[in-house]
N, C-alpha and C positions, 0 to 999 in steps of 0.2 A: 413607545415601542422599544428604544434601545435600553429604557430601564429594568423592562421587563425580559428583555434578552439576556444585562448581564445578571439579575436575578435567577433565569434559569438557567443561565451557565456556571452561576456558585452553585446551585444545588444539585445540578447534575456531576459536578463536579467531588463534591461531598459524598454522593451515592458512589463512584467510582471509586474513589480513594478507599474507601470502605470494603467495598467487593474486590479489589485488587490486593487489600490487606489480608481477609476472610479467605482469600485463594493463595497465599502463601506466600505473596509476593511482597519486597518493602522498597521504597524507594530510596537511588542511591544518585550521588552528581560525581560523575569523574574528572578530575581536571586535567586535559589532553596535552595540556602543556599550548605554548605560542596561541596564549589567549583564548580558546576553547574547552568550552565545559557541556558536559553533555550528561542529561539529566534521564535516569531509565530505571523503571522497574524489573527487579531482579528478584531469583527466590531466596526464601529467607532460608531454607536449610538446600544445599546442592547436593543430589545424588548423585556418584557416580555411574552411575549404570544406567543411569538414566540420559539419552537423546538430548541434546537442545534446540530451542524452537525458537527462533527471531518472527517477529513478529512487528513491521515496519508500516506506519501510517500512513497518510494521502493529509490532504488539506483538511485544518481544523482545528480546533480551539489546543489538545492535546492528546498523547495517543491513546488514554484511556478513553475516550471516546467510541473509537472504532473498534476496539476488542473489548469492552469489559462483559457482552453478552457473552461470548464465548470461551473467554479463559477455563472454565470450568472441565470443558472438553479434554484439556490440553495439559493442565497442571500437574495430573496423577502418570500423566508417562511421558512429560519431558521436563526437562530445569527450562523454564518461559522466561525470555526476556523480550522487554516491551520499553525501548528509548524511545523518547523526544526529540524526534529528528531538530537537528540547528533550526531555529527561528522559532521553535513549536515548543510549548509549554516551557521548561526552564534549561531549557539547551541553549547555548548563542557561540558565537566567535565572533574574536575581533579581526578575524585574516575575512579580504575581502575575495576571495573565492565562494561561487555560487552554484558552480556546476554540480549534477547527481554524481558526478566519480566524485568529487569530493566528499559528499556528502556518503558516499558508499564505505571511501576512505575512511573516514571518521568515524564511520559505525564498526568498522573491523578493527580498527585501535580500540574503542570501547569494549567490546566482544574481548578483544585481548588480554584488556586489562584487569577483565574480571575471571582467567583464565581460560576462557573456551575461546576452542583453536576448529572446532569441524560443527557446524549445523544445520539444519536446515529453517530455509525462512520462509515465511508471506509477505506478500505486496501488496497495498492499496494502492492504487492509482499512484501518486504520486511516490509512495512508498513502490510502489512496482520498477517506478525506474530506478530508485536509488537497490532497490533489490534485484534489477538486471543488472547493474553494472556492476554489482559486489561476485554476483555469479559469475561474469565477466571476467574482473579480474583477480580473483580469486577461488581460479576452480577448482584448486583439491580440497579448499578448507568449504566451501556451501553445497550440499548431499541433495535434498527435494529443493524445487523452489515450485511457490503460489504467485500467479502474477493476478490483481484483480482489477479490470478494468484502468489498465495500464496501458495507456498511448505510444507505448517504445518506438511502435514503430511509425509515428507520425514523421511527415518531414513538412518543413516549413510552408514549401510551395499547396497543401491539401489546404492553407487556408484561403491562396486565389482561387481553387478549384474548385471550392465550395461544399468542402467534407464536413465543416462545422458550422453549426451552427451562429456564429461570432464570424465575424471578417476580419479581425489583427487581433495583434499578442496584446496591446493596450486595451481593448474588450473582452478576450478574456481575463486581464488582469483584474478590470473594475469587477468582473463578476464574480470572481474567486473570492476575492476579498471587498467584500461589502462594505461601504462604511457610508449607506441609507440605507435608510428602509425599503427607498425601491429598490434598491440593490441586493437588497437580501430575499426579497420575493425572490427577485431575480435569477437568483442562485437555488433558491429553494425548487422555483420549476424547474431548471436545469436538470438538478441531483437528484430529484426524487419522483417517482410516479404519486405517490402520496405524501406529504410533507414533514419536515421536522425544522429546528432553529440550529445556527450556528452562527459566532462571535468569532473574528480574529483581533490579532496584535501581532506587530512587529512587520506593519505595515509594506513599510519599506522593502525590507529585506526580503519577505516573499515576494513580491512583484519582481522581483530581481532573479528569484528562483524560480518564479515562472519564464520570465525572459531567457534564463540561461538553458532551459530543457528546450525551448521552442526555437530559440534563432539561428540557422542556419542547419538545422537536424534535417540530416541527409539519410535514408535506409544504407545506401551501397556502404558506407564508412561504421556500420553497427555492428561490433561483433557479434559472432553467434554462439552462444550458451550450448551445454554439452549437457546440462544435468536433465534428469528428471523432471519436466516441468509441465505444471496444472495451470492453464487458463480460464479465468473464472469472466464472466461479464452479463452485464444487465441487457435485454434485449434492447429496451428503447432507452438505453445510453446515449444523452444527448452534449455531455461534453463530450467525451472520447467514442464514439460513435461503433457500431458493432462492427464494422467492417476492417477497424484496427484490430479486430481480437482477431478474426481470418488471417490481417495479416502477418500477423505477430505468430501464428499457428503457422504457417508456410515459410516465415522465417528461421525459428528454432526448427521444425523437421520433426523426422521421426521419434525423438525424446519427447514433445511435446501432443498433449492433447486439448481441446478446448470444450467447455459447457458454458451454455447458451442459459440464464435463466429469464424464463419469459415474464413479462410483465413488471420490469423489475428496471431502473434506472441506476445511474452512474454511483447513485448510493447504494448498491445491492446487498452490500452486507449488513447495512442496520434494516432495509426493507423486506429482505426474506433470509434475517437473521437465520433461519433452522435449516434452512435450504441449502444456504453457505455453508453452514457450519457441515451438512451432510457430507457434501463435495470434500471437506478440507477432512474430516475424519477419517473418511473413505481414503483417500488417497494416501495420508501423512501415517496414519493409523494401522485401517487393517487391511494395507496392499503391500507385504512386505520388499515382491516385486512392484518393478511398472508394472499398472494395468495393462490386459488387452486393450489395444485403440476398438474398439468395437462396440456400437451402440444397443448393440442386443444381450451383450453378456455383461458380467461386474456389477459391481454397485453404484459405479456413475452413469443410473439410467437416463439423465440428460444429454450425453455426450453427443456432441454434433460433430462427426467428423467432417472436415473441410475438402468438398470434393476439388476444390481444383488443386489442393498442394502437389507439385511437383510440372 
């Protein structure tokens, strides 16, 4: 089983490299200094005139993983960049710092280094928190933000209360990061309504980054984000549960709106890859304004507006 996993994790892996190359992009590692290096596909000619688009991972092997369906969208009308958040594909540090402001931190050094100073980004899950907190604390330079199935507004005590499916952060650690084969079933039913395979490495260090989003996260202590922001989520999300996207939508306010994709789990964007990609077009693309919040008009005819916000 796992030989065949990392077999399909070199080849998919190969197909990426490829489509990432074919889309303009080439890959670069910056050295951040005090031990950190962070590894991110960048384009290979930058327009000026052209928008920039961050595009920030959740859990999994590397972040060509989770965009390379879509890069195609996005390449012709912004300069795309796509890092390896720390611990993920050839990113690391040697500072023992784990938190997602760090890791928010580190991605706007990166950004900087390669001179863009104003973008807008997406979130997967895990990438969502490191993309609220960069929203957070850097809100003149992040313009749209995509949050996709992104837990922000979990706090610790929803795991007595019985919000997730797992009882402690040491279960979901084991399931994140598989290292059996029942564990990987395990994770496969979690994330997906219909299944796909996924390998990690750097065992350690993401358990640790799972610990530091989860322990002691309070809503009352959560700043609140001012930009334009698109909530994306799987109906029957079973790590981060749909009722985090409501509450994440009541949290941000009137800048934010949320879409519900039905039938569609905590992996939604490689399961109704077109669907996503609709929402993120729509939005980042051809709504020069924020949309109306309103589910009958625009082009996010999924919109679910959240009736109890306020």
């Amino acid at each position: 089983m796992m030989l065949k996993c990392f077999s399909f994790t070199a080849s998919r892996d190969w197909f990426y490299r490829y489509s990432f190359a074919k889309a303009g992009l080439r890959a670069h590692s910056a050295n951040l200094g005090d031990g950190t290096v962070m590894h991110c596909w960048v384009p290979r000619i930058i327009k000026s005139s052209k928008p920039s688009l961050l595009l920030l991972h959740g859990f999994g092997a590397n972040a060509m993983w989770q965009y390379g369906q879509h890069l195609h969208i996005f390449t012709s009308r912004f300069n795309v960049y796509v890092p390896d958040l720390l611990f993920f594909g050839e990113s690391y540090t040697s500072r023992p710092e784990r938190t997602d402001s760090f890791q928010a931190q580190c991605v706007m050094r990166l950004m900087e280094a390669h001179g863009v100073h104003r973008m807008n980004l997406v979130g997967i899950s895990y990438g969502g928190f490191v993309g609220y907190s960069m929203a957070a604390q850097f809100q003149e330079k992040i313009e749209k933000v995509v949050l996709c199935c992104a837990g922000v507004c979990l706090e610790e005590k929803d795991m007595d209360n019985g919000l997730f499916a797992v009882p402690n952060l040491d279960e979901a650690a084991s399931i994140l990061l598989p290292q059996t084969a029942e564990k990987l079933r395990e994770l496969i039913r979690f994330s997906f309504v219909k299944p796909a395979v996924m390998c990690t490495d750097y065992v350690k260090e993401k358990r640790e980054l799972i610990q530091a989003i989860l322990h002691g996260r309070n809503l009352s202590v959560l700043p609140k984000i001012t930009q334009p922001t698109l909530i994306i989520w799987g109906e029957k999300d079973q790590i981060f549960p749909v009722e985090l996207g409501h509450r994440l939508k009541r949290h941000v306010g009137e800048s934010s709106q949320l879409v519900i994709i039905k039938n569609a789990g905590h992996a939604v964007n490689l399961e109704k890859a077109k669907e996503f990609a609709k929402h993120l077009k729509s939005f980042l693309i051809d709504s020069a304004a924020f949309p109306s919040p309103s589910p009958s008009t625009g082009s996010l005819t999924d919109f679910i507006h959240d009736k109890n916000q306020g």
